[in-house]
N, CA and C atoms as a LAMMPS dump frame, in Angstrom:
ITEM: TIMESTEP
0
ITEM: NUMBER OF ATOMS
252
ITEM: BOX BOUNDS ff ff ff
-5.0000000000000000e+02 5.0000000000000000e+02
-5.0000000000000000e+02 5.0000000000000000e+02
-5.0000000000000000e+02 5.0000000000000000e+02
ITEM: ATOMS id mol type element x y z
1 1 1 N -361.911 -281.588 -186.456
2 1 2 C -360.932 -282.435 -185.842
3 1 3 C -360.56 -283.584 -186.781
4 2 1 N -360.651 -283.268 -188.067
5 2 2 C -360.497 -284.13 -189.417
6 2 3 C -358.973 -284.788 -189.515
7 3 1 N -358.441 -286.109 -188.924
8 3 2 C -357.625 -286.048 -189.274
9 3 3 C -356.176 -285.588 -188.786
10 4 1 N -356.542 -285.151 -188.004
11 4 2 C -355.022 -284.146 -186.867
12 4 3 C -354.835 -284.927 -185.651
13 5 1 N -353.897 -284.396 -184.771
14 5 2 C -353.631 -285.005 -183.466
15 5 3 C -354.357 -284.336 -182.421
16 6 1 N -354.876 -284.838 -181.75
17 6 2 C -355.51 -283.952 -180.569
18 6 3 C -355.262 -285.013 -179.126
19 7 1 N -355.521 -283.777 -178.182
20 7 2 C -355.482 -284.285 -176.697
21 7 3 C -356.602 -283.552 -176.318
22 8 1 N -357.32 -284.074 -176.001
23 8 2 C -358.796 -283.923 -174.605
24 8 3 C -358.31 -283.751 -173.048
25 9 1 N -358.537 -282.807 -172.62
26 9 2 C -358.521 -282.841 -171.258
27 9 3 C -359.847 -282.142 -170.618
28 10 1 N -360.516 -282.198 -169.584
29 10 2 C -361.171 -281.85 -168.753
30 10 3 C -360.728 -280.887 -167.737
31 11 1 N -359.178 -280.863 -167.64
32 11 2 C -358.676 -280.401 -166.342
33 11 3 C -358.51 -278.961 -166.879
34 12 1 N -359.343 -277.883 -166.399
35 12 2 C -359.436 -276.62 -166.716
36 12 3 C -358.489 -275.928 -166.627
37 13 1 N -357.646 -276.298 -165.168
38 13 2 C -356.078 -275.683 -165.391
39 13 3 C -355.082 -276.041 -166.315
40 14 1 N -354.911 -277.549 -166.845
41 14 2 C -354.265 -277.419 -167.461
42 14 3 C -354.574 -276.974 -168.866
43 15 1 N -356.088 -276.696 -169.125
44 15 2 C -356.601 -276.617 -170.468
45 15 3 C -355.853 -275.133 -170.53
46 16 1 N -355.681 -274.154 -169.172
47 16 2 C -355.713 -273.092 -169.772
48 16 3 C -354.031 -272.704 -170.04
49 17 1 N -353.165 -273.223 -168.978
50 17 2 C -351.775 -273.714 -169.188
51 17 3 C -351.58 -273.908 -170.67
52 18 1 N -352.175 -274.941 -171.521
53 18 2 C -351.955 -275.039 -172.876
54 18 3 C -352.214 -273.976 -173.924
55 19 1 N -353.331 -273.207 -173.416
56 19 2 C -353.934 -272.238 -174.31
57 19 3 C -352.603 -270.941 -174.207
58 20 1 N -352.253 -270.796 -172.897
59 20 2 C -350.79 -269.56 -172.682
60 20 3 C -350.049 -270.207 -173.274
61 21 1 N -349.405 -271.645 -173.789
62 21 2 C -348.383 -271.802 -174.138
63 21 3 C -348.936 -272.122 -176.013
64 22 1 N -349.855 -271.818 -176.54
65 22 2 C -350.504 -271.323 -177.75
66 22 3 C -350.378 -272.819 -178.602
67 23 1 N -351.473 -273.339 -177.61
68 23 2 C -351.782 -274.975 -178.646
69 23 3 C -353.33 -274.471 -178.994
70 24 1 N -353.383 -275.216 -179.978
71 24 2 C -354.826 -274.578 -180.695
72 24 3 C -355.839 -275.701 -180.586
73 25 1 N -357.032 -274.368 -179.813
74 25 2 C -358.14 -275.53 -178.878
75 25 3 C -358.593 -275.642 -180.519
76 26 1 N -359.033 -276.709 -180.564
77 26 2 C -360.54 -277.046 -181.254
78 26 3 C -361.641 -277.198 -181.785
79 27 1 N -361.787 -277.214 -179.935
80 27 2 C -363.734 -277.051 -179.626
81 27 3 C -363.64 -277.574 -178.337
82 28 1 N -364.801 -277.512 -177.605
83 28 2 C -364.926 -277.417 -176.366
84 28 3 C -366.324 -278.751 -176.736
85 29 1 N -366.467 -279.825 -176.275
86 29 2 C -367.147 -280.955 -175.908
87 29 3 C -367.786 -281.649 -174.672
88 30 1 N -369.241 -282.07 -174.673
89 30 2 C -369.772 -282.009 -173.318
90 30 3 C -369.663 -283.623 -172.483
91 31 1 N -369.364 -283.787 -171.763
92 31 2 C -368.948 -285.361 -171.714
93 31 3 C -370.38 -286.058 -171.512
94 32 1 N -369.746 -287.445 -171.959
95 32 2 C -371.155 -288.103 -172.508
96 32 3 C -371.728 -288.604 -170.929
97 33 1 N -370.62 -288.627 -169.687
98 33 2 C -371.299 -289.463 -168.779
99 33 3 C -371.747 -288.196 -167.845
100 34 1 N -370.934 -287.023 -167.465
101 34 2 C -371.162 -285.86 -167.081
102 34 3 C -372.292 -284.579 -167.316
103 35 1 N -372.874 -284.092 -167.416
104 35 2 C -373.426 -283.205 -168.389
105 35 3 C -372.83 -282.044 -167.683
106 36 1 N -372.265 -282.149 -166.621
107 36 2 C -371.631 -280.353 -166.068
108 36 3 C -370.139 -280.356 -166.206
109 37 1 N -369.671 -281.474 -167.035
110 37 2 C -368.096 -281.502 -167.272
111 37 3 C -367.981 -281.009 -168.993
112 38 1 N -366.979 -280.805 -169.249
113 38 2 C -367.054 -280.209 -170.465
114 38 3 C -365.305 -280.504 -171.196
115 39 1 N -365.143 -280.957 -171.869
116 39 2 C -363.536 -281.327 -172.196
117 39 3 C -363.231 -280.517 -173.453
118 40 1 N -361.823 -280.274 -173.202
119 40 2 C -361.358 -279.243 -174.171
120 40 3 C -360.72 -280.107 -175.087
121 41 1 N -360.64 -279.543 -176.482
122 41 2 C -359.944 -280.67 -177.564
123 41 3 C -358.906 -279.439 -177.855
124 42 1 N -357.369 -279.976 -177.732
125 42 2 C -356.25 -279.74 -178.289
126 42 3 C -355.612 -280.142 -179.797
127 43 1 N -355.388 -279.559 -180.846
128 43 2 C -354.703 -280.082 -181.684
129 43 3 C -352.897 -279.679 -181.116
130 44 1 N -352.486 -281.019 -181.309
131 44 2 C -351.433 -281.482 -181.053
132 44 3 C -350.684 -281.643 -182.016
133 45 1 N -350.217 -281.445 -183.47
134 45 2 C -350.057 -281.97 -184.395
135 45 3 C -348.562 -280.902 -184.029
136 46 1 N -347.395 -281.725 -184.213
137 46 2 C -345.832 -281.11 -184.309
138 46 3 C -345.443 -280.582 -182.76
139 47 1 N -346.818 -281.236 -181.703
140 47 2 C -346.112 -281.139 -180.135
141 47 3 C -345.441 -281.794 -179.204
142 48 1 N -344.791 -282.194 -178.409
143 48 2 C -344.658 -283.247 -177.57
144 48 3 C -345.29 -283.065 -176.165
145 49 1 N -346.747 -283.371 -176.459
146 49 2 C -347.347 -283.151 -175.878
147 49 3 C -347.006 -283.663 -173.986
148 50 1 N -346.474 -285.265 -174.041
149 50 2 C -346.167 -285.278 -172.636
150 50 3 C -345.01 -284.205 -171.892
151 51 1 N -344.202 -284.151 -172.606
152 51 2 C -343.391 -282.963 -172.321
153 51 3 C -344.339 -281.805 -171.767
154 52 1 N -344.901 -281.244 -173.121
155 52 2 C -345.702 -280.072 -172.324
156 52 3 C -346.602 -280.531 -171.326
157 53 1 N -346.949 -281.416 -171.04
158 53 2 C -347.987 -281.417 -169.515
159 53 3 C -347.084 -281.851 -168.039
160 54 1 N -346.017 -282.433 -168.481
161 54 2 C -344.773 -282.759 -168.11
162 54 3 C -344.546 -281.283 -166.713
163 55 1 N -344.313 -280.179 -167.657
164 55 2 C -343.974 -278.682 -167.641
165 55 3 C -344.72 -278.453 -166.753
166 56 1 N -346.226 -278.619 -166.857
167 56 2 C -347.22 -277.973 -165.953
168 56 3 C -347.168 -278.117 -164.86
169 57 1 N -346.896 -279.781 -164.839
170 57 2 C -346.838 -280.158 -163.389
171 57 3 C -345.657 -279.9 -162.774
172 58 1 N -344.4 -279.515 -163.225
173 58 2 C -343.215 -279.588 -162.65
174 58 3 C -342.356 -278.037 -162.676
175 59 1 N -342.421 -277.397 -163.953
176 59 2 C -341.775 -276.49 -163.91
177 59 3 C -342.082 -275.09 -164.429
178 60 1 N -343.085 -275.301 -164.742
179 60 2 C -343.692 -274.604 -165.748
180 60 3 C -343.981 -272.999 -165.158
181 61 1 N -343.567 -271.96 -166.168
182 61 2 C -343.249 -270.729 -166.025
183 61 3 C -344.342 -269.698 -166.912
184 62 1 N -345.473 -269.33 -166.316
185 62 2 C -346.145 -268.228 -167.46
186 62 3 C -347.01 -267.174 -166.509
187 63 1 N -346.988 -266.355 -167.617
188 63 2 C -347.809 -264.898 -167.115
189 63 3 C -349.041 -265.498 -165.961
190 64 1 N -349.127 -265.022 -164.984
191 64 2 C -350.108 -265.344 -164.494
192 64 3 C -351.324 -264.649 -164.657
193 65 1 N -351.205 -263.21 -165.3
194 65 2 C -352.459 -262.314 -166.399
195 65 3 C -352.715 -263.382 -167.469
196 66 1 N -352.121 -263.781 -167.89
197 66 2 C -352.289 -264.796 -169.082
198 66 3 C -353.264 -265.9 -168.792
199 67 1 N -352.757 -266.321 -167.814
200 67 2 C -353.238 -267.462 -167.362
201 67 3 C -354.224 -267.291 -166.461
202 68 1 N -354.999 -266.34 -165.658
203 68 2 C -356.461 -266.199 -165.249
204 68 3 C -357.291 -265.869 -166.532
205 69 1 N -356.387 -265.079 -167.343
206 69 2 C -357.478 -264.929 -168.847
207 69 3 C -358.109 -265.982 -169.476
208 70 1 N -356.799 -266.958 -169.304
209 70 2 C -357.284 -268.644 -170.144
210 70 3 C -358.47 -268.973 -169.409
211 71 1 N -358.233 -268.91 -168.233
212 71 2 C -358.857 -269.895 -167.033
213 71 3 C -360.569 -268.997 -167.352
214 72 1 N -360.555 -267.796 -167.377
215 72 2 C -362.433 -266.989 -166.923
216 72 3 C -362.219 -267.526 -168.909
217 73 1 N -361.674 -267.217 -169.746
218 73 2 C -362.564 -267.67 -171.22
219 73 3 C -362.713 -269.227 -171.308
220 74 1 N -362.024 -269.961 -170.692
221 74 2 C -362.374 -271.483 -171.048
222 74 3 C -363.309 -271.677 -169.88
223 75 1 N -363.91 -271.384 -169.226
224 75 2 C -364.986 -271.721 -168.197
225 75 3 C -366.21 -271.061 -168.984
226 76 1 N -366.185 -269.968 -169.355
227 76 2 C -367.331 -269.398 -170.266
228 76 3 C -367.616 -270.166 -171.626
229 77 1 N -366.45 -270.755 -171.948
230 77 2 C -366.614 -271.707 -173.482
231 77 3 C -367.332 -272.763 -172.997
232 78 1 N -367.296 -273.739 -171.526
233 78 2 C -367.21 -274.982 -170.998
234 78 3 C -369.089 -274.335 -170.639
235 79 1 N -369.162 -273.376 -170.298
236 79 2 C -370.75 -273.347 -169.769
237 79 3 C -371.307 -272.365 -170.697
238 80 1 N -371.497 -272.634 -172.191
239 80 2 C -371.791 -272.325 -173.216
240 80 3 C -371.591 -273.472 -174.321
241 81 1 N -370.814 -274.05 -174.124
242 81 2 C -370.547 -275.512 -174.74
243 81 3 C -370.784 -275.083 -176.331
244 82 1 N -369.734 -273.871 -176.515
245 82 2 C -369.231 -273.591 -177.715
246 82 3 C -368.424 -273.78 -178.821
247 83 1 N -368.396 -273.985 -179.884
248 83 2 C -366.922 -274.524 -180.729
249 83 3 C -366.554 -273.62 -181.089
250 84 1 N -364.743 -273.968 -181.029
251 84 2 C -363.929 -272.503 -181.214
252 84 3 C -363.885 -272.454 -183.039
């Protein structure tokens, strides 16, 4: 995470929302006050990122195969507390 733009979120739906719309996780991080929460790191670098979360909440259009796929691999990354 040398150096680039990133966004952290916790919120598993939208972590996986980002992953269908092909922002590139990271790593997956365990929160320091939580130990059963787990936050996803986004590089952001050339996104507009409020826009895209913007989308999620409002209009936002994707495979929904896509998007249970995101959702069962980023829960297995989050309780494995793996780096991608």
């Amino acid at each position: 995470m040398n150096n680039k733009l990133t966004y952290k979120t916790s919120d598993l739906s939208l972590a996986a929302f980002l992953r269908v719309k092909k922002l590139k996780l990271e790593g997956v991080i365990p929160s320091e006050d939580d130990p059963r929460r787990a936050f996803f790191v986004f590089n952001i670098d050339n996104i507009d990122i409020e826009k895209t979360i913007a989308s999620f909440y409002h209009d936002a259009q994707v495979s929904a195969l896509e998007l249970l796929k995101e959702l069962n691999n980023l829960k297995s990354m989050a309780r494995n507390l793996i780096s991608v």
